[in-house]
mmCIF entry with sequence, helices, sheets and N, C-alpha, C, O atoms, coordinates in Angstrom:
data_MODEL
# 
_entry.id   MODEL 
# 
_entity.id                         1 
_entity.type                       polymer 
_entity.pdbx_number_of_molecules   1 
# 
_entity_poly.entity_id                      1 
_entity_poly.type                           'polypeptide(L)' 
_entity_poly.nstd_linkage                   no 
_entity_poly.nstd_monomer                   no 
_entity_poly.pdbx_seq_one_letter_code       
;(UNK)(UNK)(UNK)(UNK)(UNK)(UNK)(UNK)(UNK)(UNK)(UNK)(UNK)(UNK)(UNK)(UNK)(UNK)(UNK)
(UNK)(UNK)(UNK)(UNK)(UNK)(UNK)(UNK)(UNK)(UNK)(UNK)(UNK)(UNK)(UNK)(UNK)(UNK)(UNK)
(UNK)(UNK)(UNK)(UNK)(UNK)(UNK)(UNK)(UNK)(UNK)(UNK)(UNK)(UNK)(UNK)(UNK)(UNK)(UNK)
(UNK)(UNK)(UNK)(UNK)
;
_entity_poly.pdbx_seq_one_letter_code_can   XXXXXXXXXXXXXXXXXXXXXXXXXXXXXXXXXXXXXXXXXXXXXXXXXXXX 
_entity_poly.pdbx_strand_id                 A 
# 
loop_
_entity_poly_seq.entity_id 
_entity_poly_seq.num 
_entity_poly_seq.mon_id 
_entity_poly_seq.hetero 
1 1  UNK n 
1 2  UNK n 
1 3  UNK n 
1 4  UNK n 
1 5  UNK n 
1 6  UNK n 
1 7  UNK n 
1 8  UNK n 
1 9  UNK n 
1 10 UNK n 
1 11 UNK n 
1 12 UNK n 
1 13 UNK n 
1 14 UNK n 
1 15 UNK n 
1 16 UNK n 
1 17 UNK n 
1 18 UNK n 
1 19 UNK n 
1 20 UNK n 
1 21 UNK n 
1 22 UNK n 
1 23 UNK n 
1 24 UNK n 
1 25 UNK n 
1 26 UNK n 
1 27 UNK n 
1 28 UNK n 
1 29 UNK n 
1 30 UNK n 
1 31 UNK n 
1 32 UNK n 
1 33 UNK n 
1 34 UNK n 
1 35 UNK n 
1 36 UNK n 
1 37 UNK n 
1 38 UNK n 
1 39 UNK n 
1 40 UNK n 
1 41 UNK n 
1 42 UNK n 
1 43 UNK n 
1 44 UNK n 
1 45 UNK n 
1 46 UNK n 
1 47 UNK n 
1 48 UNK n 
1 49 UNK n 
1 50 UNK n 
1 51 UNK n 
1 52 UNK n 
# 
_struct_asym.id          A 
_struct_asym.entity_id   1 
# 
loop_
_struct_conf.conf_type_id 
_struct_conf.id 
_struct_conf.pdbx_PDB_helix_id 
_struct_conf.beg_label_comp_id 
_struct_conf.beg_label_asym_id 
_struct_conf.beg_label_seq_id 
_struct_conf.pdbx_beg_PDB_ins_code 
_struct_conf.end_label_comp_id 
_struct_conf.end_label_asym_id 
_struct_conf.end_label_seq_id 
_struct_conf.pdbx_end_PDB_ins_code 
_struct_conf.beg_auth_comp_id 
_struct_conf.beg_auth_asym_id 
_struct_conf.beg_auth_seq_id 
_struct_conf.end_auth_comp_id 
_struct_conf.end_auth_asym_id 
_struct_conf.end_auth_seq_id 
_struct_conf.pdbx_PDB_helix_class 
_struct_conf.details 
_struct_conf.pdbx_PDB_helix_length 
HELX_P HELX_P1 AA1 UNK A 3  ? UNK A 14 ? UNK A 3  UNK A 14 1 ? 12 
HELX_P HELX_P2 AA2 UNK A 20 ? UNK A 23 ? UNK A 20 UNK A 23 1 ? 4  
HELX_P HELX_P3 AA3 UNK A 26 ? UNK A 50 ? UNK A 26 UNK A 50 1 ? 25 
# 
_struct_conf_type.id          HELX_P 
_struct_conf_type.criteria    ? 
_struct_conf_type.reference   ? 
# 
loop_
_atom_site.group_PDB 
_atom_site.id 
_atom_site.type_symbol 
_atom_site.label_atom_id 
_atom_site.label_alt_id 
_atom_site.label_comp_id 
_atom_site.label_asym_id 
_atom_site.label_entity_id 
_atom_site.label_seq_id 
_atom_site.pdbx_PDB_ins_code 
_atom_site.Cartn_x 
_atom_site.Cartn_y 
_atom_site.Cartn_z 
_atom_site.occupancy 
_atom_site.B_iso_or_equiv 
_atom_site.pdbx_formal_charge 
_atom_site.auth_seq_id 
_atom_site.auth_comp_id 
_atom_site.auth_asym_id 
_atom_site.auth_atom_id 
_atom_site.pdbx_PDB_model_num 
ATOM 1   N N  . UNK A 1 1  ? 198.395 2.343   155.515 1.00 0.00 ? 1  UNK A N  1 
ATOM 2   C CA . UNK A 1 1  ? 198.007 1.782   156.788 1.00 0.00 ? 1  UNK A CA 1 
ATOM 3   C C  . UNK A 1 1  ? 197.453 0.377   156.534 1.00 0.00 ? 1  UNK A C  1 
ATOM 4   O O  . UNK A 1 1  ? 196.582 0.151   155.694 1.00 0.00 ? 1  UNK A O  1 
ATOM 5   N N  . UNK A 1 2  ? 198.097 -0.688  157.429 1.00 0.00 ? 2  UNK A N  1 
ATOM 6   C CA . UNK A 1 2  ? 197.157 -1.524  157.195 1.00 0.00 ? 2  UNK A CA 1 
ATOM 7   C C  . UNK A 1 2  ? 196.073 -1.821  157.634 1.00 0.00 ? 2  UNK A C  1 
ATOM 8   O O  . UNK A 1 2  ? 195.356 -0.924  158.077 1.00 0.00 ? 2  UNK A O  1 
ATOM 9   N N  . UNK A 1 3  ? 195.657 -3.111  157.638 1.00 0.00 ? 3  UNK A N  1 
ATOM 10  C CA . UNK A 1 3  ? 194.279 -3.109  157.775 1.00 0.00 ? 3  UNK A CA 1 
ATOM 11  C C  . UNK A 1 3  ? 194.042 -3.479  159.611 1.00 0.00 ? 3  UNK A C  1 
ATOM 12  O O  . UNK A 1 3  ? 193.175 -2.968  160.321 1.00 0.00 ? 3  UNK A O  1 
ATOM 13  N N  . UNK A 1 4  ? 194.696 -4.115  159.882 1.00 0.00 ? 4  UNK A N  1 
ATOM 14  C CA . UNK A 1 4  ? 194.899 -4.383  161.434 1.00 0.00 ? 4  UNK A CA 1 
ATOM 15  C C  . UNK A 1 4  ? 195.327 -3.382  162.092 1.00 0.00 ? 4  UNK A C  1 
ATOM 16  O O  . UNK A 1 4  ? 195.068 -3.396  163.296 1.00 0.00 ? 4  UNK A O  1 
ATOM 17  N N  . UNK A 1 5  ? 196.257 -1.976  161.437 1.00 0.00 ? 5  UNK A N  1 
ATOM 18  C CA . UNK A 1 5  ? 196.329 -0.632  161.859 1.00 0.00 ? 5  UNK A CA 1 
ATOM 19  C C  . UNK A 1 5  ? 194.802 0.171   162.170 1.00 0.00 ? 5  UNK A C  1 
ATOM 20  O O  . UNK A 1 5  ? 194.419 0.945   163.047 1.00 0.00 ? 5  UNK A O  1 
ATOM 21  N N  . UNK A 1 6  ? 194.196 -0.426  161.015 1.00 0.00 ? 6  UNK A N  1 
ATOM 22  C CA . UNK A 1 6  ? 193.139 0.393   161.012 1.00 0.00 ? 6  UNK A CA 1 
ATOM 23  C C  . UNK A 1 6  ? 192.092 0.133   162.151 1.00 0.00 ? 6  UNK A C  1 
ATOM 24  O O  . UNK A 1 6  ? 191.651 1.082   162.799 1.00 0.00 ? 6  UNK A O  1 
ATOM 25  N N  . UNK A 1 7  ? 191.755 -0.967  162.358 1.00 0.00 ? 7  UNK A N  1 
ATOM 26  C CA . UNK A 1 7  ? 191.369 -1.700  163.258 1.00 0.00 ? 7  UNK A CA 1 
ATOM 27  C C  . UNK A 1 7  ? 191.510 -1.157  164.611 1.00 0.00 ? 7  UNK A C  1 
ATOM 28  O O  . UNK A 1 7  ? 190.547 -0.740  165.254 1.00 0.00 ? 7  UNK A O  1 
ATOM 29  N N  . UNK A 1 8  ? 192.878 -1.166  165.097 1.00 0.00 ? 8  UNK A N  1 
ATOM 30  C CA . UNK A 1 8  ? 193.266 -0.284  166.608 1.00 0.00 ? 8  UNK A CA 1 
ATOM 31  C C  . UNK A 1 8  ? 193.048 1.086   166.492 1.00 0.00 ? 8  UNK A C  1 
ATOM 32  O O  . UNK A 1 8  ? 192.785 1.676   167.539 1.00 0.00 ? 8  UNK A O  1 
ATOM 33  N N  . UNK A 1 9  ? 193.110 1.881   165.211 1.00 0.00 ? 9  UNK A N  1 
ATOM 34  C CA . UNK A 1 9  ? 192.966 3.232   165.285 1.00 0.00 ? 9  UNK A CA 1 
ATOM 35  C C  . UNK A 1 9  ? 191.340 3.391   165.661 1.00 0.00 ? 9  UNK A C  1 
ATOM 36  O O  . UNK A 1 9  ? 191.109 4.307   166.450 1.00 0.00 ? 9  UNK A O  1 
ATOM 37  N N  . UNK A 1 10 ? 190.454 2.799   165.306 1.00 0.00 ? 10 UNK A N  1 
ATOM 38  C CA . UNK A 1 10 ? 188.889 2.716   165.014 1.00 0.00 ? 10 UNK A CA 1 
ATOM 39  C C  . UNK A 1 10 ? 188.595 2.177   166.562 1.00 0.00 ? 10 UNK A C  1 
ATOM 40  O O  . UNK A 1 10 ? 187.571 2.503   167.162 1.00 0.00 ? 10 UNK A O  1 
ATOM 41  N N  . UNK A 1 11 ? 189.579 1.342   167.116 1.00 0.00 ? 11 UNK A N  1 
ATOM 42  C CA . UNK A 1 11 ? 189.106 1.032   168.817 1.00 0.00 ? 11 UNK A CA 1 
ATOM 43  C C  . UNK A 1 11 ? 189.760 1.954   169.643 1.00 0.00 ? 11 UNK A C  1 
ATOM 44  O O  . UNK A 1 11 ? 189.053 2.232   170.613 1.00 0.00 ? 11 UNK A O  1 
ATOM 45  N N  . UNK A 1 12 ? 190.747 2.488   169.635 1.00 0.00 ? 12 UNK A N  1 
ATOM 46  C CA . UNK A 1 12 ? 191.353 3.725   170.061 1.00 0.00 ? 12 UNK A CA 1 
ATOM 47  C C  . UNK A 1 12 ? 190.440 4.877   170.277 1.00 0.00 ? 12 UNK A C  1 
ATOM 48  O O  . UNK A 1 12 ? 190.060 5.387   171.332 1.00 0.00 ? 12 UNK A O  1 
ATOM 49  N N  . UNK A 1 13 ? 190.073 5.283   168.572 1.00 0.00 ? 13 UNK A N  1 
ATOM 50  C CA . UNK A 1 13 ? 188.919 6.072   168.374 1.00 0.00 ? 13 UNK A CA 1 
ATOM 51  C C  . UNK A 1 13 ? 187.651 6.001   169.629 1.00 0.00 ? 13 UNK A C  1 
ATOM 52  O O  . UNK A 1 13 ? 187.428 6.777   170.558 1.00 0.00 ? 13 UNK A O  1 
ATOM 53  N N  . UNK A 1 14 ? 187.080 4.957   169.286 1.00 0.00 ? 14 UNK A N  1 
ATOM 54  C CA . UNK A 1 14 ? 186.043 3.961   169.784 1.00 0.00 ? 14 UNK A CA 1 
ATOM 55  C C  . UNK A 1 14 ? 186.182 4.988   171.394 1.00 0.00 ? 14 UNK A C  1 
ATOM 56  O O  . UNK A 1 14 ? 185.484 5.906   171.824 1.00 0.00 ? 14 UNK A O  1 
ATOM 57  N N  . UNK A 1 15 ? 187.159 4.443   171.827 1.00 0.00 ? 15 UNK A N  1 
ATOM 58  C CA . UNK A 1 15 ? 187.596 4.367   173.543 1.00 0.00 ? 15 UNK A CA 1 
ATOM 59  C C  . UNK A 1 15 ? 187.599 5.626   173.982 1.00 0.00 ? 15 UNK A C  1 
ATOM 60  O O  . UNK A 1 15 ? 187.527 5.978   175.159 1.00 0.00 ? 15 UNK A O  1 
ATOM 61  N N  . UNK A 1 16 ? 187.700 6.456   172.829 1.00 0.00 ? 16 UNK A N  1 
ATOM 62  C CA . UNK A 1 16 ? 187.743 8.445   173.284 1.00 0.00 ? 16 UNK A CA 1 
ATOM 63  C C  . UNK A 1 16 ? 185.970 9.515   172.748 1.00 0.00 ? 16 UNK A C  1 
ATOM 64  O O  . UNK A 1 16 ? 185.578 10.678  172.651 1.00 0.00 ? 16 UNK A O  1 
ATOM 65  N N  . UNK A 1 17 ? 185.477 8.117   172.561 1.00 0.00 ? 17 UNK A N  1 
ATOM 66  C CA . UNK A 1 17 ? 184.013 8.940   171.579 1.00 0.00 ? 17 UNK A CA 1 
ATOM 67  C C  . UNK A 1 17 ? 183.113 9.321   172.636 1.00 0.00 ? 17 UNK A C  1 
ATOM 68  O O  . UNK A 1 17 ? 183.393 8.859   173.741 1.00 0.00 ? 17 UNK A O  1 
ATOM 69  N N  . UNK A 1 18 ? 182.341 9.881   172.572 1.00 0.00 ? 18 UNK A N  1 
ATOM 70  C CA . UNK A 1 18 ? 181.334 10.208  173.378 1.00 0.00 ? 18 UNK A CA 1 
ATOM 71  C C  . UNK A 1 18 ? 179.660 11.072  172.801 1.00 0.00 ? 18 UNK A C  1 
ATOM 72  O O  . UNK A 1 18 ? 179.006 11.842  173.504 1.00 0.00 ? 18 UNK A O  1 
ATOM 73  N N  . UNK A 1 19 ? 179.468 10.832  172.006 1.00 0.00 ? 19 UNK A N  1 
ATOM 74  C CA . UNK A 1 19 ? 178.779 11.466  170.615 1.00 0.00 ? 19 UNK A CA 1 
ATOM 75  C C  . UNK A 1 19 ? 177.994 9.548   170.177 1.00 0.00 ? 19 UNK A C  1 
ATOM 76  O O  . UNK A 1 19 ? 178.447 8.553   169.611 1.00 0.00 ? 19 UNK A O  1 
ATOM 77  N N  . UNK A 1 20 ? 176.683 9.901   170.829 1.00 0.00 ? 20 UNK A N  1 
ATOM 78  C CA . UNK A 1 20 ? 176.095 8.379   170.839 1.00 0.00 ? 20 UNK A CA 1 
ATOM 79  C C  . UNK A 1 20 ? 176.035 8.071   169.233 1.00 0.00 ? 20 UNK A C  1 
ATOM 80  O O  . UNK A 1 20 ? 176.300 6.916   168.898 1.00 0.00 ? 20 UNK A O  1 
ATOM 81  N N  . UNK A 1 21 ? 175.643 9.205   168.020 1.00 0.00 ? 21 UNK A N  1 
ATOM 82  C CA . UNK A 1 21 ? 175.928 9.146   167.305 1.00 0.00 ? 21 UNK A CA 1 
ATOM 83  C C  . UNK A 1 21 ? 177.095 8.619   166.099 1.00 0.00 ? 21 UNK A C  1 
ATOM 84  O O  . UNK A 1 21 ? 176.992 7.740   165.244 1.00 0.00 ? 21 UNK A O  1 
ATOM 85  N N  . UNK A 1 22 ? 178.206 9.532   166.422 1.00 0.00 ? 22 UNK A N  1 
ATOM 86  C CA . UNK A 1 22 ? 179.424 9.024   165.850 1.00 0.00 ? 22 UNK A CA 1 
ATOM 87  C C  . UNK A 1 22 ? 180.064 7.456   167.076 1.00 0.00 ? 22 UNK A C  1 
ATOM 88  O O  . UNK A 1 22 ? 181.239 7.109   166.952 1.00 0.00 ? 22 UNK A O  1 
ATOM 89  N N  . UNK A 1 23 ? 179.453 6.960   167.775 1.00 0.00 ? 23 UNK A N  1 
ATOM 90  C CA . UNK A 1 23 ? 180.111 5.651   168.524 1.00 0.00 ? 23 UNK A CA 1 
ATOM 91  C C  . UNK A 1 23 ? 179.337 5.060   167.460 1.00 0.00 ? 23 UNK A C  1 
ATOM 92  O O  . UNK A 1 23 ? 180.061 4.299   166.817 1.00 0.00 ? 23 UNK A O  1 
ATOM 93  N N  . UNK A 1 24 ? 178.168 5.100   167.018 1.00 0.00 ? 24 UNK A N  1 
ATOM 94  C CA . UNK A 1 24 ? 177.505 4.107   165.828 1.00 0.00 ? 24 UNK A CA 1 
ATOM 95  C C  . UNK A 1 24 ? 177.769 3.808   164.490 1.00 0.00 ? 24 UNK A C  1 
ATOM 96  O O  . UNK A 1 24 ? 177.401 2.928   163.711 1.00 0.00 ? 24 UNK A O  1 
ATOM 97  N N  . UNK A 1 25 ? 178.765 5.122   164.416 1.00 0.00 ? 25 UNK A N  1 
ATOM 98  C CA . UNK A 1 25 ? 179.402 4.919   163.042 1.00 0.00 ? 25 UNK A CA 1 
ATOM 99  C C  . UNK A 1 25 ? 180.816 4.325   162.880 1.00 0.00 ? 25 UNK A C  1 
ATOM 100 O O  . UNK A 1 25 ? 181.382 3.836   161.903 1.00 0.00 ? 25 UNK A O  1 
ATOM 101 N N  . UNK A 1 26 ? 181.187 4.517   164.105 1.00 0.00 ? 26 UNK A N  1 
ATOM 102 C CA . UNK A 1 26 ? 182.529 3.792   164.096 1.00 0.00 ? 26 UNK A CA 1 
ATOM 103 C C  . UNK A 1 26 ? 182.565 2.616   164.519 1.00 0.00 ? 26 UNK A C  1 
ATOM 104 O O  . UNK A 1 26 ? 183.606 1.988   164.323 1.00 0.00 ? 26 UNK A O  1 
ATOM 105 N N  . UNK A 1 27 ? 181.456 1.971   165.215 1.00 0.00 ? 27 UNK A N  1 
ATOM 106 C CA . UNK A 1 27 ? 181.354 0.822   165.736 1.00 0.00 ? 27 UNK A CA 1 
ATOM 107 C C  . UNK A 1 27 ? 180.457 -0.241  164.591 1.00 0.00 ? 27 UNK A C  1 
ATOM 108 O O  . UNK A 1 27 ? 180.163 -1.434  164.531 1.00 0.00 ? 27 UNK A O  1 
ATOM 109 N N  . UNK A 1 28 ? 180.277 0.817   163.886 1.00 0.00 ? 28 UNK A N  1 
ATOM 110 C CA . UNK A 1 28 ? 179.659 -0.427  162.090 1.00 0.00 ? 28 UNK A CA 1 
ATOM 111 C C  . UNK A 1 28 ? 180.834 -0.148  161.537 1.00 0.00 ? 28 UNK A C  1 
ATOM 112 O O  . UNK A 1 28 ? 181.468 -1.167  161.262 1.00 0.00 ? 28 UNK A O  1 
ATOM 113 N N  . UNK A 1 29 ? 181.428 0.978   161.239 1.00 0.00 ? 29 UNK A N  1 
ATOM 114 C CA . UNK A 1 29 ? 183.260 0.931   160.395 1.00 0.00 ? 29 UNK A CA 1 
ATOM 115 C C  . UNK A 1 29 ? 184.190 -0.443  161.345 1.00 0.00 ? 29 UNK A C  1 
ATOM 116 O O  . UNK A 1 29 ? 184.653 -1.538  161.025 1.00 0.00 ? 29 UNK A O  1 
ATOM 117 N N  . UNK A 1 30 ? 184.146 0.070   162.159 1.00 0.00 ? 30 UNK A N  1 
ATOM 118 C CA . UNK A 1 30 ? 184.876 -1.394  163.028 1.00 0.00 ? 30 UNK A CA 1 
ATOM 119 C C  . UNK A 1 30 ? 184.359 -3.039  162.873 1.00 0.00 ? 30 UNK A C  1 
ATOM 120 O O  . UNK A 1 30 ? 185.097 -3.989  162.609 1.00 0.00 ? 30 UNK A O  1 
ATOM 121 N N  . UNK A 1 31 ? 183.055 -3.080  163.087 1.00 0.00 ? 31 UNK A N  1 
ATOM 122 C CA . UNK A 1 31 ? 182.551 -4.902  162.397 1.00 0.00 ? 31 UNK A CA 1 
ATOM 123 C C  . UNK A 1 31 ? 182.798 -4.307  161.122 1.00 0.00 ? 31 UNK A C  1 
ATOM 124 O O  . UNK A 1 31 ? 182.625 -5.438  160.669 1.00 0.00 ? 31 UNK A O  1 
ATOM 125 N N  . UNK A 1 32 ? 183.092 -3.453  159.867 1.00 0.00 ? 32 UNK A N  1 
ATOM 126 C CA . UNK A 1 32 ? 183.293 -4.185  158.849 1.00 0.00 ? 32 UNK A CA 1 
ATOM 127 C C  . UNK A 1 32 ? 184.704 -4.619  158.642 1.00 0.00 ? 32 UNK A C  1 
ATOM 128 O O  . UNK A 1 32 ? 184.986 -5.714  158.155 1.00 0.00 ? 32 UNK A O  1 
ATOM 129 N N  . UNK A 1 33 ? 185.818 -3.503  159.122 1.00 0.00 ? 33 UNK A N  1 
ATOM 130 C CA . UNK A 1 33 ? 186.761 -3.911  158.889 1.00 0.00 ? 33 UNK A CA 1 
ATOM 131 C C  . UNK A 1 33 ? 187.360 -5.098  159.745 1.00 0.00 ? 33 UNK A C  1 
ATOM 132 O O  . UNK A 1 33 ? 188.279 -5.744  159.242 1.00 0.00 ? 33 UNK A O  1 
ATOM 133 N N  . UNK A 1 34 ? 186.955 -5.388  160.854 1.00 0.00 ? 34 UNK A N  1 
ATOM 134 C CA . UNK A 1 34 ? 187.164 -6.828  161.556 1.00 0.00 ? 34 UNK A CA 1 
ATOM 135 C C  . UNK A 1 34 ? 186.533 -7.527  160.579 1.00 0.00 ? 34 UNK A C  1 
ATOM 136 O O  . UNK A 1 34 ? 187.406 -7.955  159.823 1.00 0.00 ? 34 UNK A O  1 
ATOM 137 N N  . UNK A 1 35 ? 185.480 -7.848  160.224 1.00 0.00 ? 35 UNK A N  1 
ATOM 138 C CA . UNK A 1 35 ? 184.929 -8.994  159.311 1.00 0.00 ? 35 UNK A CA 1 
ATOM 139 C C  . UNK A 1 35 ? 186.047 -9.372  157.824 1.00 0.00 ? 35 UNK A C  1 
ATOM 140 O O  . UNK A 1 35 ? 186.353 -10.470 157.358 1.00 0.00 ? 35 UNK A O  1 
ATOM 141 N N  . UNK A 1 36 ? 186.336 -8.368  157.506 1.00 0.00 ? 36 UNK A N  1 
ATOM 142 C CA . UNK A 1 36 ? 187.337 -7.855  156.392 1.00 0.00 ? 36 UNK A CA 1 
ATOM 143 C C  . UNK A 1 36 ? 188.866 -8.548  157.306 1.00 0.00 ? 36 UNK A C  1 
ATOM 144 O O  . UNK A 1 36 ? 189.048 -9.697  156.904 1.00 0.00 ? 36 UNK A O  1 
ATOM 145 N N  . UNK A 1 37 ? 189.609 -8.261  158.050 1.00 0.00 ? 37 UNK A N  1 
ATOM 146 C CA . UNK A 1 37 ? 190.263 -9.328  158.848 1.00 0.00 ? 37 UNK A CA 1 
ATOM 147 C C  . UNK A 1 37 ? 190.295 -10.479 159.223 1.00 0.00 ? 37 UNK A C  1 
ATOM 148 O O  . UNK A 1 37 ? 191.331 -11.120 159.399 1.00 0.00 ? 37 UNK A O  1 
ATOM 149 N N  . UNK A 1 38 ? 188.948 -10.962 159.426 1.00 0.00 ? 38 UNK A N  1 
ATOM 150 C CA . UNK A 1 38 ? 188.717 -12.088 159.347 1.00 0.00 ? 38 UNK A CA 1 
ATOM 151 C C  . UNK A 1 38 ? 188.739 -12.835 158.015 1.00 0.00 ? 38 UNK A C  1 
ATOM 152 O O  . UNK A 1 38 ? 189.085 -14.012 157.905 1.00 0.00 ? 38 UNK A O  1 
ATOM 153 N N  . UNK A 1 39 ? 188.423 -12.210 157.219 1.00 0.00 ? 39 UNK A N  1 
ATOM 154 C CA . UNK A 1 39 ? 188.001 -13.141 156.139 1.00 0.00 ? 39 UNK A CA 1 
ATOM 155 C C  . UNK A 1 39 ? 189.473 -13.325 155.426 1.00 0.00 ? 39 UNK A C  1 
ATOM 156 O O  . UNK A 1 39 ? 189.902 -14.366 154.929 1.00 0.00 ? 39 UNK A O  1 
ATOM 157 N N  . UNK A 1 40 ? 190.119 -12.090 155.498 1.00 0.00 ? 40 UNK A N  1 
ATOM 158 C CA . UNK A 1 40 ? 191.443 -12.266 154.886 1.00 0.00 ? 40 UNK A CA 1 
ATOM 159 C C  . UNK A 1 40 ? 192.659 -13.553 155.596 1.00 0.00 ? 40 UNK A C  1 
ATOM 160 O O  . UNK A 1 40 ? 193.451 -14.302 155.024 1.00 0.00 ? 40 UNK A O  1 
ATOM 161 N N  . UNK A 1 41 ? 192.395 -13.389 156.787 1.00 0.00 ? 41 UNK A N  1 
ATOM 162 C CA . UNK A 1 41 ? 192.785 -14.369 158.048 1.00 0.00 ? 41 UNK A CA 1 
ATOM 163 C C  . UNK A 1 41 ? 192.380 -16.048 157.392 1.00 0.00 ? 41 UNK A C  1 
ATOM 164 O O  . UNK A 1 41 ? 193.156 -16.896 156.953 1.00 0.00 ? 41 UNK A O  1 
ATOM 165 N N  . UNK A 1 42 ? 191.714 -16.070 157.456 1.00 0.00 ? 42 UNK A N  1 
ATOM 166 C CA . UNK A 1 42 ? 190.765 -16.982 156.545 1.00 0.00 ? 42 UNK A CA 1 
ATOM 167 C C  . UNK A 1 42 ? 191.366 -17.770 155.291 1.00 0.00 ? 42 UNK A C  1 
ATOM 168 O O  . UNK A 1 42 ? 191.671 -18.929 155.010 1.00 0.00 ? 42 UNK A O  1 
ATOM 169 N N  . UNK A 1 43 ? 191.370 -16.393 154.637 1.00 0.00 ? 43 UNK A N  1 
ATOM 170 C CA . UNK A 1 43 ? 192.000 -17.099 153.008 1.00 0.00 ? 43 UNK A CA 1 
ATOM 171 C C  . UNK A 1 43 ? 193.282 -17.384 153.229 1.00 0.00 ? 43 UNK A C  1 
ATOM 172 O O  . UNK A 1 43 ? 193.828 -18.159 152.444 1.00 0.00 ? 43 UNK A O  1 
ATOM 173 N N  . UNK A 1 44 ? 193.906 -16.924 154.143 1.00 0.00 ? 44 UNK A N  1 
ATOM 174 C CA . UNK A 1 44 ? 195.751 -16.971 154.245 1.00 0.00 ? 44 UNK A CA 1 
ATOM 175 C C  . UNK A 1 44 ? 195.780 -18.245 154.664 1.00 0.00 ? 44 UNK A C  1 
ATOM 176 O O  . UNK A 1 44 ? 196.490 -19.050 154.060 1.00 0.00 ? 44 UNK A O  1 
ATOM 177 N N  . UNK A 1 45 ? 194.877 -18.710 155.962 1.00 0.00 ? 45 UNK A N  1 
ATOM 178 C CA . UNK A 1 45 ? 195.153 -20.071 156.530 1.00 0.00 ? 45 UNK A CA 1 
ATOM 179 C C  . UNK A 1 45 ? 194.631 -21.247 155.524 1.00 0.00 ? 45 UNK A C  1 
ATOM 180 O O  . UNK A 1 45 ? 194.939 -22.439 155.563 1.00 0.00 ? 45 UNK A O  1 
ATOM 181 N N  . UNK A 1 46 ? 193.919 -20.707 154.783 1.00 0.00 ? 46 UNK A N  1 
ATOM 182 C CA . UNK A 1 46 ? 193.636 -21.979 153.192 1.00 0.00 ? 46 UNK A CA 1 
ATOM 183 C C  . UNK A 1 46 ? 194.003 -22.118 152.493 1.00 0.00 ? 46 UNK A C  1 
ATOM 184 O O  . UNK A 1 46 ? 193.816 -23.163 151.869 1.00 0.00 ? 46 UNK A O  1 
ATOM 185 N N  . UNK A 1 47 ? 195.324 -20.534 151.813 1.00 0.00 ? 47 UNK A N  1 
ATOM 186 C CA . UNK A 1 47 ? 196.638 -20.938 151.371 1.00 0.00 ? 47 UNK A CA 1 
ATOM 187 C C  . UNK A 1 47 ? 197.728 -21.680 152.241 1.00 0.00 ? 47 UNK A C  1 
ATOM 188 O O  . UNK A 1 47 ? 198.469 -22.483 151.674 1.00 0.00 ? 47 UNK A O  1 
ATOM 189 N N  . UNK A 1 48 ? 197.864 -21.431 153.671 1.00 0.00 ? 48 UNK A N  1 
ATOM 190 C CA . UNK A 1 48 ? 198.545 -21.997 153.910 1.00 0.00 ? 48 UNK A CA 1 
ATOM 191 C C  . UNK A 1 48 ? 198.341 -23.424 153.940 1.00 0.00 ? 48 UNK A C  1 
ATOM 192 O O  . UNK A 1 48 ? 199.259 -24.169 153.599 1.00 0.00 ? 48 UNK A O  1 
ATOM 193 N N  . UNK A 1 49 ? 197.187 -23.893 154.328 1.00 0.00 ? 49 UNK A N  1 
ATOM 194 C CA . UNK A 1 49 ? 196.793 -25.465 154.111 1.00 0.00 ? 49 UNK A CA 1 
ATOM 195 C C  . UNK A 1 49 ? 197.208 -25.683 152.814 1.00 0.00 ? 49 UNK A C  1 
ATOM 196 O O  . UNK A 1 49 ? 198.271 -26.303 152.790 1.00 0.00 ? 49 UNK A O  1 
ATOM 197 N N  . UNK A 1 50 ? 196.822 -25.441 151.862 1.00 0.00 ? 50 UNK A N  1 
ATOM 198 C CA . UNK A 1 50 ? 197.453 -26.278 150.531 1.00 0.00 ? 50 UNK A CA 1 
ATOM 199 C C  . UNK A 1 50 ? 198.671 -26.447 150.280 1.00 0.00 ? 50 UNK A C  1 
ATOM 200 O O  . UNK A 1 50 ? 199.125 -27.361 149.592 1.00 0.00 ? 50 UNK A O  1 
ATOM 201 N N  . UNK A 1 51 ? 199.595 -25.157 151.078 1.00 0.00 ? 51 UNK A N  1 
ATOM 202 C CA . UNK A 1 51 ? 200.845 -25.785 150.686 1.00 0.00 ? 51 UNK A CA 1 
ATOM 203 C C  . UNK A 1 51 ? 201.686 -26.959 150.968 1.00 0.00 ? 51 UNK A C  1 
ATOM 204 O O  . UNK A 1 51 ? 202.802 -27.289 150.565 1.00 0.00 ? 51 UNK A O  1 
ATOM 205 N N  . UNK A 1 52 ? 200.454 -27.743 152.141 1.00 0.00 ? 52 UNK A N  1 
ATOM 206 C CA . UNK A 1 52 ? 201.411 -28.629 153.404 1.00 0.00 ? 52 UNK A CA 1 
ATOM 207 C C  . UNK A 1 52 ? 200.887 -30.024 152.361 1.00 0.00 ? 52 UNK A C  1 
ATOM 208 O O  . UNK A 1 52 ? 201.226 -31.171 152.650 1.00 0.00 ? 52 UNK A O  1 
# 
């Protein structure tokens, strides 16, 4: 799975929870793996800058 898979599965998730509990655990699993998207997002567009 990738990582942007994972992402919609975890807001999907997110959108069916109801357990104030488990919404807190998936909603810190979700900012990490967005942050983790981002950052990868990130390094791709600073490889892509060097190549130009």
């Amino acid at each position: 799975m990738t990582l942007y898979d994972h992402v919609q599965e975890l807001r999907a998730e997110l959108s069916r929870c109801c357990d104030p509990f488990e919404i807190r655990q998936i909603e810190a699993e979700l900012a990490a793996a967005q942050a983790e998207l981002a950052r990868q997002a990130a390094a791709f567009e600073a490889w892509l800058a060097r190549l130009e």
